[in-house]
Every structure is written in C-alpha cells, then in structure tokens.
PDB file as gemmi writes it, atoms N, CA and C in Angstrom:
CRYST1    1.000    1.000    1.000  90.00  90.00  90.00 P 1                      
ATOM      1  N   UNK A   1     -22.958   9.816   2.854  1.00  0.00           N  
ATOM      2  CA  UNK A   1     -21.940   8.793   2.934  1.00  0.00           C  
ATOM      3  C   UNK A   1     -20.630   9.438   3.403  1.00  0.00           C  
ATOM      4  N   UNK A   2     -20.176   8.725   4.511  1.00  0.00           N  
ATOM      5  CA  UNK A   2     -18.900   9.236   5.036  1.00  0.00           C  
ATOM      6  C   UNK A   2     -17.332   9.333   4.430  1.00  0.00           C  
ATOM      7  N   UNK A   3     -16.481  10.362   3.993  1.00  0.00           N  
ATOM      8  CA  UNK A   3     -15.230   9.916   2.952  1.00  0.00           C  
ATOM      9  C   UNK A   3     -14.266   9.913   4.419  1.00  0.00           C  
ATOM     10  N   UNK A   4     -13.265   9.206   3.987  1.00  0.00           N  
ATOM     11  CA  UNK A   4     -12.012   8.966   4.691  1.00  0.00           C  
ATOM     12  C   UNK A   4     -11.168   9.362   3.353  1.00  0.00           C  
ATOM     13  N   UNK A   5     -10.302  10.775   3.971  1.00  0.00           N  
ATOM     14  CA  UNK A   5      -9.199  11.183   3.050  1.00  0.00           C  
ATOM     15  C   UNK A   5      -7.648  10.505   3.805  1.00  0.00           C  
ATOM     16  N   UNK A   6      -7.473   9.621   2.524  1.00  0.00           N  
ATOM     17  CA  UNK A   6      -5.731   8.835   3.254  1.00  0.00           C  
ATOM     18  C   UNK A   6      -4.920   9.617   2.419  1.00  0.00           C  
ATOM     19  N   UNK A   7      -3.822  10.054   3.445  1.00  0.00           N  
ATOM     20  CA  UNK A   7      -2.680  10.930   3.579  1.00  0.00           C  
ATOM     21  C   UNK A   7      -1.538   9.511   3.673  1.00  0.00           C  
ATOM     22  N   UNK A   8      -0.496  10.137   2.852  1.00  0.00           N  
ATOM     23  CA  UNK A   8      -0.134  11.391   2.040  1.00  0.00           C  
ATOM     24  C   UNK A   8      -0.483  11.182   1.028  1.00  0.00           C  
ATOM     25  N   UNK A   9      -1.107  10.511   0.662  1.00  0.00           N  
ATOM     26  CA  UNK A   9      -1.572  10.360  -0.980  1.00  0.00           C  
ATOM     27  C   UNK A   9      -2.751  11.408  -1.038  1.00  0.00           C  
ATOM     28  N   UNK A  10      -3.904  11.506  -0.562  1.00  0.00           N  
ATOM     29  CA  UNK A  10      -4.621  12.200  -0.464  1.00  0.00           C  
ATOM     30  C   UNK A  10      -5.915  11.601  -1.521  1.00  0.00           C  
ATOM     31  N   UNK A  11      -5.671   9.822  -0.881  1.00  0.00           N  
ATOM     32  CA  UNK A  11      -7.129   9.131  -1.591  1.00  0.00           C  
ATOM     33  C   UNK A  11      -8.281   9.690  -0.912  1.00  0.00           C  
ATOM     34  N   UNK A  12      -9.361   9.038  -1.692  1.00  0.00           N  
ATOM     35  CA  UNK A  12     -10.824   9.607  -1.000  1.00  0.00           C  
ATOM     36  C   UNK A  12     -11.673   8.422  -1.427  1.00  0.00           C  
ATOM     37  N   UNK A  13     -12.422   7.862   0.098  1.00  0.00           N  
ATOM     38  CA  UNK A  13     -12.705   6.537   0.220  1.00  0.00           C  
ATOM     39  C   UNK A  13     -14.009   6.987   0.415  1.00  0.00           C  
ATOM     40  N   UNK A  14     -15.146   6.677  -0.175  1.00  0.00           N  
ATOM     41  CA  UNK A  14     -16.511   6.563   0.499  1.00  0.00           C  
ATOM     42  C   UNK A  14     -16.642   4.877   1.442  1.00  0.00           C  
ATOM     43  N   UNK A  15     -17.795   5.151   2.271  1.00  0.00           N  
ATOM     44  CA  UNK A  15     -17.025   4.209   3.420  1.00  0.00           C  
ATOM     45  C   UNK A  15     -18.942   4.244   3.311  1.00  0.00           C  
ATOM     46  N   UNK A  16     -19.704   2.790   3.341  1.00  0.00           N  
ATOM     47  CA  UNK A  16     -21.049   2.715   2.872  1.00  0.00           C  
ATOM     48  C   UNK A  16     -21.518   2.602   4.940  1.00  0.00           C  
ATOM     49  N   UNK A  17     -22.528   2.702   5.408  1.00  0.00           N  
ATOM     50  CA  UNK A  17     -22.657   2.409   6.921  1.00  0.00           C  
ATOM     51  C   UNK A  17     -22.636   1.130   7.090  1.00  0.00           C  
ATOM     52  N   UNK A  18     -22.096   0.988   8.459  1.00  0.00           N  
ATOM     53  CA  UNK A  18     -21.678  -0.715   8.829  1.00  0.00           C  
ATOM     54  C   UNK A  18     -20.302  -0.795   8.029  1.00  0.00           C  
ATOM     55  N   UNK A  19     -19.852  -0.712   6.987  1.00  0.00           N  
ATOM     56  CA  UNK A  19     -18.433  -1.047   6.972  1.00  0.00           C  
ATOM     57  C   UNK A  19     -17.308  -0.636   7.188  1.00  0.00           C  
ATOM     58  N   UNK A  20     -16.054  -1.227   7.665  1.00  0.00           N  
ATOM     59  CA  UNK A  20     -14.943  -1.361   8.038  1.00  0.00           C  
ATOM     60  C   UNK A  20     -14.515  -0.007   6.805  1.00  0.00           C  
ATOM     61  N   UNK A  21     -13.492   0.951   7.481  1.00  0.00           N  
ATOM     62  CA  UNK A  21     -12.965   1.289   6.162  1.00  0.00           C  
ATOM     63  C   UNK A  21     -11.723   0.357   5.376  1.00  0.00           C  
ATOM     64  N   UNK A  22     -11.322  -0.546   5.724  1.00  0.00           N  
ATOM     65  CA  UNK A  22     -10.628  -1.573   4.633  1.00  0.00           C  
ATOM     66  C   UNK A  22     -11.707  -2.491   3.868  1.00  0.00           C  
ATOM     67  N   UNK A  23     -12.368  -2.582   4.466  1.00  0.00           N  
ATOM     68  CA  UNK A  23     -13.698  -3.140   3.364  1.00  0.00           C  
ATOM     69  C   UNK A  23     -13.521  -1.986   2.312  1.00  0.00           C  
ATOM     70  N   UNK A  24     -14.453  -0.596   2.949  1.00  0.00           N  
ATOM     71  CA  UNK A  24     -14.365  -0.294   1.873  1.00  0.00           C  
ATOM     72  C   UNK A  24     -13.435   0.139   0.828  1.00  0.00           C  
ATOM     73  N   UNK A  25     -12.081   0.638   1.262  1.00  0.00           N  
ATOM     74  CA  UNK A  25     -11.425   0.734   0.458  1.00  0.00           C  
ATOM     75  C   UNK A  25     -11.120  -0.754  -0.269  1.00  0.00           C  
ATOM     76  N   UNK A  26     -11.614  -2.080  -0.016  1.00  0.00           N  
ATOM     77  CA  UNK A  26     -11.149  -3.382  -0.659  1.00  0.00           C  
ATOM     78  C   UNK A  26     -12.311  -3.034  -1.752  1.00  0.00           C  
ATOM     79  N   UNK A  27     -13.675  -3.026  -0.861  1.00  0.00           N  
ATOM     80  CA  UNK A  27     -14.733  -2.525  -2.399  1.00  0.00           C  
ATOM     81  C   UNK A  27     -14.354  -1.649  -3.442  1.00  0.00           C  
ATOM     82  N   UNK A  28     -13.732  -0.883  -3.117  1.00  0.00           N  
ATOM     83  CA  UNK A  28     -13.376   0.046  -4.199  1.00  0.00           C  
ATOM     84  C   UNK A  28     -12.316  -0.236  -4.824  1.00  0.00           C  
ATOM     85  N   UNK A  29     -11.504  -1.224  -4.740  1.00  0.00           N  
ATOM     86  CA  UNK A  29     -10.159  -1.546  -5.605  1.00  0.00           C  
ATOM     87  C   UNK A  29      -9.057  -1.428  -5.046  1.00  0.00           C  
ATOM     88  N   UNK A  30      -9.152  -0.542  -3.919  1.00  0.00           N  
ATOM     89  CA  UNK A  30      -7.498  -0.123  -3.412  1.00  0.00           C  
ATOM     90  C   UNK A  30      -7.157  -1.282  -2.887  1.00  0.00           C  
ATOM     91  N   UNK A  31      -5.405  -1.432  -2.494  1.00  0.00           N  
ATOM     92  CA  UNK A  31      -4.796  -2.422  -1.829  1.00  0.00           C  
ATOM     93  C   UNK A  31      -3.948  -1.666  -0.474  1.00  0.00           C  
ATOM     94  N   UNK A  32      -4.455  -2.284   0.450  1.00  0.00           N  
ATOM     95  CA  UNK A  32      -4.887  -2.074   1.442  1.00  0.00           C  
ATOM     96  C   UNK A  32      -3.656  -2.933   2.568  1.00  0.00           C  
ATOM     97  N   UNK A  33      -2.500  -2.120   3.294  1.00  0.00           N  
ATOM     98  CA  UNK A  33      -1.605  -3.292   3.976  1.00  0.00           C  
ATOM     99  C   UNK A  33      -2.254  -3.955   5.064  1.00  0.00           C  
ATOM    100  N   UNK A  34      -1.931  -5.203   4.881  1.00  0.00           N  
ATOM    101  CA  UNK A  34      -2.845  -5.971   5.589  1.00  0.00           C  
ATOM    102  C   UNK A  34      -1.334  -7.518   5.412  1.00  0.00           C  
ATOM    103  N   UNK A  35      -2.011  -8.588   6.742  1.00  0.00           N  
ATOM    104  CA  UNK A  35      -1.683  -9.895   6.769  1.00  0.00           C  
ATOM    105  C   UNK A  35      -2.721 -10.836   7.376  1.00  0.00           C  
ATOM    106  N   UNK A  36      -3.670 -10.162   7.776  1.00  0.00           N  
ATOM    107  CA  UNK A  36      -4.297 -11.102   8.957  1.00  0.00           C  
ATOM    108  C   UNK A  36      -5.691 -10.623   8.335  1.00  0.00           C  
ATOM    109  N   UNK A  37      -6.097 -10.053   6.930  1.00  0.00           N  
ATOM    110  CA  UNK A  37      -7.420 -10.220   6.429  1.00  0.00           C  
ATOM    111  C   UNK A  37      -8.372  -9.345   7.443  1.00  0.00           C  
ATOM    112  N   UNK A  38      -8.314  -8.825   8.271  1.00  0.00           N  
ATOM    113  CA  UNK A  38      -9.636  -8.464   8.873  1.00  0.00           C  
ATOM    114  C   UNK A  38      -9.713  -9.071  10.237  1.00  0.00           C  
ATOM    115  N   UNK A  39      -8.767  -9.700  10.632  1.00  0.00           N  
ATOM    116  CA  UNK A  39      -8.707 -10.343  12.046  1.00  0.00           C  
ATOM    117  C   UNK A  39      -8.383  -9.807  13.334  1.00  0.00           C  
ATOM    118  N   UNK A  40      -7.989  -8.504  13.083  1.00  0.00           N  
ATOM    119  CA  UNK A  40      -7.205  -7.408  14.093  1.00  0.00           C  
ATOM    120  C   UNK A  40      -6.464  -8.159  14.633  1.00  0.00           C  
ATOM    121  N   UNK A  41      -5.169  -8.911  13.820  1.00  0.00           N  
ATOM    122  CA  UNK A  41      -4.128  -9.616  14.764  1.00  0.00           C  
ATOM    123  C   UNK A  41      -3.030  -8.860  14.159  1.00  0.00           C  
ATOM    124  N   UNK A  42      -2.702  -8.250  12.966  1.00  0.00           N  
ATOM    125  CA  UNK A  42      -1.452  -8.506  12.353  1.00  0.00           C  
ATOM    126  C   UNK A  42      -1.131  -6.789  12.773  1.00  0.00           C  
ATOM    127  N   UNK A  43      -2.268  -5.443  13.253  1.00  0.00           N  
ATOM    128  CA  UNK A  43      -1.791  -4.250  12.849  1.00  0.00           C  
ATOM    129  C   UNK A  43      -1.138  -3.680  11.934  1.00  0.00           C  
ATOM    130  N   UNK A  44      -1.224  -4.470  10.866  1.00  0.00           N  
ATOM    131  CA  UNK A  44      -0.290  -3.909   9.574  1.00  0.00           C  
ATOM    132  C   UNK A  44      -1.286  -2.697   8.722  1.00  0.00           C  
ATOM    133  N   UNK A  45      -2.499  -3.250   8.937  1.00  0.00           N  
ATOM    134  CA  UNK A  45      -3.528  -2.094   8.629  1.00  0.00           C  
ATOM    135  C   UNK A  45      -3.758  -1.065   9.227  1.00  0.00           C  
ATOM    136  N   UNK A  46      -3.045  -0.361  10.471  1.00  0.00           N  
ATOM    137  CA  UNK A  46      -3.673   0.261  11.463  1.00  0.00           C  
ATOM    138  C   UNK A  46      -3.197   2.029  10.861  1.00  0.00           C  
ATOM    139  N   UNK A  47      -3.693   3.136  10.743  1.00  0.00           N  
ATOM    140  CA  UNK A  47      -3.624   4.311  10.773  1.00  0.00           C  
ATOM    141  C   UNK A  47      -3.614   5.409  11.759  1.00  0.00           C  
ATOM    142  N   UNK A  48      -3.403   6.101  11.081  1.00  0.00           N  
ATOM    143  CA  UNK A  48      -2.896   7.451  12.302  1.00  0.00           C  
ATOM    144  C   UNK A  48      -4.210   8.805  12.116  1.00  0.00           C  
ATOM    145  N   UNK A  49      -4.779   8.573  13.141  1.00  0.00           N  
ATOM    146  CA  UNK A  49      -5.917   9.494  13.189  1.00  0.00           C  
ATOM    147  C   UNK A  49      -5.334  11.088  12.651  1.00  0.00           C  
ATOM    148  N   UNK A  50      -6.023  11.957  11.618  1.00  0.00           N  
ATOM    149  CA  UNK A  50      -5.426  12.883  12.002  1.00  0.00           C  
ATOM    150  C   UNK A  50      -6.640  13.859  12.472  1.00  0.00           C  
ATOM    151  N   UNK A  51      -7.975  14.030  11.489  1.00  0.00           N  
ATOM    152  CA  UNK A  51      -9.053  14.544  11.804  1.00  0.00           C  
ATOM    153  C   UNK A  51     -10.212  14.246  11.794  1.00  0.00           C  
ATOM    154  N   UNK A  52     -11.442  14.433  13.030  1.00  0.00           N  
ATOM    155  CA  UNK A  52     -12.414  13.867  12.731  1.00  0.00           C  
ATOM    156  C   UNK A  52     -12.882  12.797  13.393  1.00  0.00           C  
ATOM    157  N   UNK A  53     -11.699  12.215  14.709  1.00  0.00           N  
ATOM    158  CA  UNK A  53     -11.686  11.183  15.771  1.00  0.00           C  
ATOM    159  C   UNK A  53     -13.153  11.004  16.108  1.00  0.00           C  
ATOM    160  N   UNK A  54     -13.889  12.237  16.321  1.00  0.00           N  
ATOM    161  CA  UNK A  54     -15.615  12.008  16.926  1.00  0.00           C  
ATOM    162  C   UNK A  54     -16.214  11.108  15.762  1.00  0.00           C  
ATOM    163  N   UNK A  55     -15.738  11.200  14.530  1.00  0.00           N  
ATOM    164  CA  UNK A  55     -16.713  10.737  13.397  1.00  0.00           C  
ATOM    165  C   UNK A  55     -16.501   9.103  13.816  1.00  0.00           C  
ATOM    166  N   UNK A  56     -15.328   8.315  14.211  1.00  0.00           N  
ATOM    167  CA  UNK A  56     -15.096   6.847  14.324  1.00  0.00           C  
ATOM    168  C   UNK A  56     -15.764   6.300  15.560  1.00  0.00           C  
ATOM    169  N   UNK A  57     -16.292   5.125  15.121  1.00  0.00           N  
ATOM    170  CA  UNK A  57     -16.814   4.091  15.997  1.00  0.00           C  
ATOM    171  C   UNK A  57     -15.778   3.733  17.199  1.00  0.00           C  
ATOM    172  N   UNK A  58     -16.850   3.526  18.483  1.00  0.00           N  
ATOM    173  CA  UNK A  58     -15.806   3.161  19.738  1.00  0.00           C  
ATOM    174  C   UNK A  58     -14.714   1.951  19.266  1.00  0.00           C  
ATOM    175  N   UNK A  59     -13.779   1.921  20.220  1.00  0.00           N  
ATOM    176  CA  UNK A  59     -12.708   0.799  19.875  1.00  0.00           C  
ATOM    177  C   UNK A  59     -13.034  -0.318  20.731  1.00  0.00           C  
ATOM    178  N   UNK A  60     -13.419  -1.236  20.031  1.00  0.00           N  
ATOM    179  CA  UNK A  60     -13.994  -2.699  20.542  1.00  0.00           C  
ATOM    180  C   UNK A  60     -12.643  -3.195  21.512  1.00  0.00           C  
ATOM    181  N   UNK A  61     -13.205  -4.457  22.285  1.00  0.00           N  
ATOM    182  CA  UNK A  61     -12.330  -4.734  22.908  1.00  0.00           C  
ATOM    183  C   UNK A  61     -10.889  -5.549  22.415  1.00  0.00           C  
ATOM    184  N   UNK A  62     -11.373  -6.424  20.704  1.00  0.00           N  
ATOM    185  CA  UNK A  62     -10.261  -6.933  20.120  1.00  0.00           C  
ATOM    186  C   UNK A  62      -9.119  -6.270  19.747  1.00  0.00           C  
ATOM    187  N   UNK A  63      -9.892  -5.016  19.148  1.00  0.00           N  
ATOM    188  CA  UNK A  63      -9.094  -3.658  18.321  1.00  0.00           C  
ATOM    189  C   UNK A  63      -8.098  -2.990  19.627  1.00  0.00           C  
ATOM    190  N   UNK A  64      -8.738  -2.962  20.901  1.00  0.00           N  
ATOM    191  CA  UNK A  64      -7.714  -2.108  21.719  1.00  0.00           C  
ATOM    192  C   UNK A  64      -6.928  -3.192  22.804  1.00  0.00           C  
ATOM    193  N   UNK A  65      -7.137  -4.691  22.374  1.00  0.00           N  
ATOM    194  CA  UNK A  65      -6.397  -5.653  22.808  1.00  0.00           C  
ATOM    195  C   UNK A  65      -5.006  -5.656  22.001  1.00  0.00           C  
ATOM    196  N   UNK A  66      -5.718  -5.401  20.661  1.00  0.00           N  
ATOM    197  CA  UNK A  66      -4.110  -5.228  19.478  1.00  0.00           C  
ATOM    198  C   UNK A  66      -3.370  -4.548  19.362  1.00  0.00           C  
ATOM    199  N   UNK A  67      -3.822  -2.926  19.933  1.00  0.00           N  
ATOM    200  CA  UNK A  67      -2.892  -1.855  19.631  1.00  0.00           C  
ATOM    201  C   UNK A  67      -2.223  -1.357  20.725  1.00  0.00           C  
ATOM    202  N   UNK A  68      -2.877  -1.968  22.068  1.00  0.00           N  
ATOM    203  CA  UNK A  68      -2.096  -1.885  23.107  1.00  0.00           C  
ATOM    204  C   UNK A  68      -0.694  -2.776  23.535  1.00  0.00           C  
ATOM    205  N   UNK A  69      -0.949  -4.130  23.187  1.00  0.00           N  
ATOM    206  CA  UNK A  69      -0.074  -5.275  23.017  1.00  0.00           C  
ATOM    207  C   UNK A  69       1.572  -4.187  22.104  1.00  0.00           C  
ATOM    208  N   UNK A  70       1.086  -3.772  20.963  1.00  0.00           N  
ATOM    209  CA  UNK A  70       1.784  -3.624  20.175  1.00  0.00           C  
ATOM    210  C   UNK A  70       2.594  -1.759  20.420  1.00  0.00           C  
ATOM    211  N   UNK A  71       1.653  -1.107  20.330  1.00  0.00           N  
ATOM    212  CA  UNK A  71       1.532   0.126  21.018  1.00  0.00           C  
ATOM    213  C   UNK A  71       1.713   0.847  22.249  1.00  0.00           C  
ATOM    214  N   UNK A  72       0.974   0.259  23.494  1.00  0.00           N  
ATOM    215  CA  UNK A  72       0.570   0.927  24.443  1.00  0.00           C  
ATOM    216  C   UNK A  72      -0.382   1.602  23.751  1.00  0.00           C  
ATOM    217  N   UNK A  73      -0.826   2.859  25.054  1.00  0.00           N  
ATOM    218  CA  UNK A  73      -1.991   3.928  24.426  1.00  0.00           C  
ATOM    219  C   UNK A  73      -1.375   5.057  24.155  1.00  0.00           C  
ATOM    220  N   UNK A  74      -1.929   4.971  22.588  1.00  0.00           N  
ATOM    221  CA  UNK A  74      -2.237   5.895  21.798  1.00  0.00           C  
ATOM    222  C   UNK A  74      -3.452   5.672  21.121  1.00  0.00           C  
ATOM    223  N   UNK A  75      -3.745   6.677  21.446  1.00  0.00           N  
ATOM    224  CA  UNK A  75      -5.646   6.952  21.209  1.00  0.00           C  
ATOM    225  C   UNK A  75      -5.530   7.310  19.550  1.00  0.00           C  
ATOM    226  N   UNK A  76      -4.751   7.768  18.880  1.00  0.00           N  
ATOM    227  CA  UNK A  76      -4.679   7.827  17.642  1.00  0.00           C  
ATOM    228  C   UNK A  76      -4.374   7.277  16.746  1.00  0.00           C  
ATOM    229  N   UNK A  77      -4.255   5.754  17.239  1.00  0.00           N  
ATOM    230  CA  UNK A  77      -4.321   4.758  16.260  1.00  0.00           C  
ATOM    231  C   UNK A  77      -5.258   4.217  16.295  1.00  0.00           C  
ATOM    232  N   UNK A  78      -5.930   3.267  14.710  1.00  0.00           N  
ATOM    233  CA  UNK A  78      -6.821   2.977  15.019  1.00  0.00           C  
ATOM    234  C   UNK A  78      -6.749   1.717  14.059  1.00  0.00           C  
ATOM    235  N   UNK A  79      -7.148   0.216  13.983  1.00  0.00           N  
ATOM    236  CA  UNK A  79      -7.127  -0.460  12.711  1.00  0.00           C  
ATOM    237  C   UNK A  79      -8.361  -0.330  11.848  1.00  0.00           C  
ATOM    238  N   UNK A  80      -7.886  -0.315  10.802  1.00  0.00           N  
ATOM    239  CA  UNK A  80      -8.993  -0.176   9.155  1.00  0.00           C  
ATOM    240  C   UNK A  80      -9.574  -1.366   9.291  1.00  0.00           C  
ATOM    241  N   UNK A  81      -9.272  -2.455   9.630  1.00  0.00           N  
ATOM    242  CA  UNK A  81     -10.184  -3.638  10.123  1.00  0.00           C  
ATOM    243  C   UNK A  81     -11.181  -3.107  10.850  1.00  0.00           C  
ATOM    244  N   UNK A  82     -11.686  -2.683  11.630  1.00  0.00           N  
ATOM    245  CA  UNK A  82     -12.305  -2.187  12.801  1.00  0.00           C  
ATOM    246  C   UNK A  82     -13.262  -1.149  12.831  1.00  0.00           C  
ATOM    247  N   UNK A  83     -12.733  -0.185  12.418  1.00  0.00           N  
ATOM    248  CA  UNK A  83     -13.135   1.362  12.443  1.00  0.00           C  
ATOM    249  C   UNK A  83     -13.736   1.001  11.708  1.00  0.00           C  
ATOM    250  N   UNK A  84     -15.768   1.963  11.947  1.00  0.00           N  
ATOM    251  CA  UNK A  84     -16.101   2.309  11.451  1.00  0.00           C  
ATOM    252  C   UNK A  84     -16.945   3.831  11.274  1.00  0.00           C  
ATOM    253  N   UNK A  85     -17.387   4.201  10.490  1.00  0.00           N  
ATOM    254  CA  UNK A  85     -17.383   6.107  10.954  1.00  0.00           C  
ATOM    255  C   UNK A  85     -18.636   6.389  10.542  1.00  0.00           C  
ATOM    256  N   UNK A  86     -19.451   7.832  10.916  1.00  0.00           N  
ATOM    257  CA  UNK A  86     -20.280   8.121  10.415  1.00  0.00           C  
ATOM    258  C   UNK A  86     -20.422   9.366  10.292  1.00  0.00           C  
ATOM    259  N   UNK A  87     -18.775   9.880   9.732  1.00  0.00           N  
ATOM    260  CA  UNK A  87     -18.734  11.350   9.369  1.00  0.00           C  
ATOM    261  C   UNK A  87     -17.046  11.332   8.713  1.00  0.00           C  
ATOM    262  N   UNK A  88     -17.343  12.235   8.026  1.00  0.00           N  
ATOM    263  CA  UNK A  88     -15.547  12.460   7.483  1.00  0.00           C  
ATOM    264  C   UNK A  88     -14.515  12.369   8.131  1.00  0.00           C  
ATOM    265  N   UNK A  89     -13.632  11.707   7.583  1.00  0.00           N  
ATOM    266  CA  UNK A  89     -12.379  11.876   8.630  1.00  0.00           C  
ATOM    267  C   UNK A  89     -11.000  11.398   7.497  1.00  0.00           C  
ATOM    268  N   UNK A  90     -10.058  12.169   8.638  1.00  0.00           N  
ATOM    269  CA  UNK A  90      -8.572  12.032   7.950  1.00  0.00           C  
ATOM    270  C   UNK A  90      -7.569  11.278   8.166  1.00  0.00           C  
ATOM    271  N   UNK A  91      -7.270  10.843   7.980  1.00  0.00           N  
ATOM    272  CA  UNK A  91      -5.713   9.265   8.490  1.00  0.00           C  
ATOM    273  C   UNK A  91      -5.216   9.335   7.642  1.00  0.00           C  
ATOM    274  N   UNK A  92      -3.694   8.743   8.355  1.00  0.00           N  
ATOM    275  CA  UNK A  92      -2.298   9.260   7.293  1.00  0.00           C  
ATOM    276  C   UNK A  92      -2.351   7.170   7.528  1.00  0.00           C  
ATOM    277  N   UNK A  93      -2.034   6.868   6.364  1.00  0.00           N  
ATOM    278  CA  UNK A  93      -1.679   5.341   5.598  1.00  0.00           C  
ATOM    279  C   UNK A  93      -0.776   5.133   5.363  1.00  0.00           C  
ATOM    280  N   UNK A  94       0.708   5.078   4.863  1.00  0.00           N  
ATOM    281  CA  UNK A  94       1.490   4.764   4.146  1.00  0.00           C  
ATOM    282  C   UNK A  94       1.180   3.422   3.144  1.00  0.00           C  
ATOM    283  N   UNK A  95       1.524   3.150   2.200  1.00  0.00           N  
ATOM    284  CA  UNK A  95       1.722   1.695   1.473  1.00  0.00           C  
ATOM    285  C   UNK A  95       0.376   1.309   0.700  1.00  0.00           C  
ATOM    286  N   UNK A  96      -1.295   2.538   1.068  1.00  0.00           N  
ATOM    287  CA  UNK A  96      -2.327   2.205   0.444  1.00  0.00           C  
ATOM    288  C   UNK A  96      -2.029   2.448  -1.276  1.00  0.00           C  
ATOM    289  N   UNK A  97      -2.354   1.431  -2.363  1.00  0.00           N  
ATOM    290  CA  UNK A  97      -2.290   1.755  -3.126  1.00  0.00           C  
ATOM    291  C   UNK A  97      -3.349   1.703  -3.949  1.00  0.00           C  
ATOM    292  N   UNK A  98      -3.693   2.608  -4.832  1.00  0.00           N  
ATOM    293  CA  UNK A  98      -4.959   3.366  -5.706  1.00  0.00           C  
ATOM    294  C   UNK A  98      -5.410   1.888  -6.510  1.00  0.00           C  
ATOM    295  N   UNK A  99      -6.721   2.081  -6.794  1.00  0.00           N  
ATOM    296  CA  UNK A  99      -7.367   0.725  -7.812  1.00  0.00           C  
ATOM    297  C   UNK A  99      -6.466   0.864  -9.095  1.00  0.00           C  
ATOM    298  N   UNK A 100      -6.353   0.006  -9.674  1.00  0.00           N  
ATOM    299  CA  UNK A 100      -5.664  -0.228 -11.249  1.00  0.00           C  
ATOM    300  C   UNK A 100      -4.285   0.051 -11.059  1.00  0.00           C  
TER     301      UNK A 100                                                      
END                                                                             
C-alpha cells in the first residue's frame, strides 16, 4: 500500500489502489482543504509535488484543464482530487488537518 507523507506536518496517509489521495486521507479522518468536493474545479486541494512524481497517476484532462487555467504549467502541482499513486510519495499541503 502506497503512503503519501504531507509536509510540513509530516502526516502519513496510506492511499488503498484506485483511490484519490483526498479520499483517502477523507477515509482516514483528516480534513482535507477543499470547496468543490472532488470536482477538480475549486484547486483548493491541490499540492506541491516534492518526491516520487513517477509513483502518481497521469494528469487527466479535467485535472490539467484546472491547474493550467489557474497556474499555467507547473508540472508539480497536482490536485488530491485526482491523483492517484502506486508508490510512495511526498507533497507539501498546508491547512491538512490530523483526524480528532
């Protein structure tokens, strides 16, 4: 099972296959910035790759419709809506906060 370590806190997310890592961090309790639920409209969820880019799923065409609009390209963003991985990796979060 793949962990996503979020910086600067330095949570540790198991991430099950097929899901989003904001799923899973929603499965697991954390709160997660978000407005648009999973819709890749709002980018309020989106993170900053730091290690481990090979481990994430390609960027669909909704996901790089959103971050370009908002962004341009940068290949090192990515939304937690979206992404999904099938190896460890590192992203810096701000605002994720721990279950309980």
């Amino acid at each position: 099972m793949p962990t996503v370590r979020v910086e600067p806190d330095g949570f540790l997310i198991d991430v099950d296959p097929g899901e989003t890592l904001i799923e899973a961090a929603w499965r697991l309790g954390y709160v997660w910035p978000t407005t648009c639920y999973g819709q890749a409209e709002c980018t309020r969820c989106h993170v900053e790759v730091i290690a481990g880019a090979e481990h994430l799923s390609p960027v669909g065409d909704d996901e790089a419709t959103t971050l370009h609009l908002l962004w341009g390209r940068r290949p090192n963003l990515r939304l937690a809506c979206r992404v999904k991985l099938d190896g460890d990796v590192v992203v810096r979060k701000r605002g994720v906060r721990g279950p309980g």
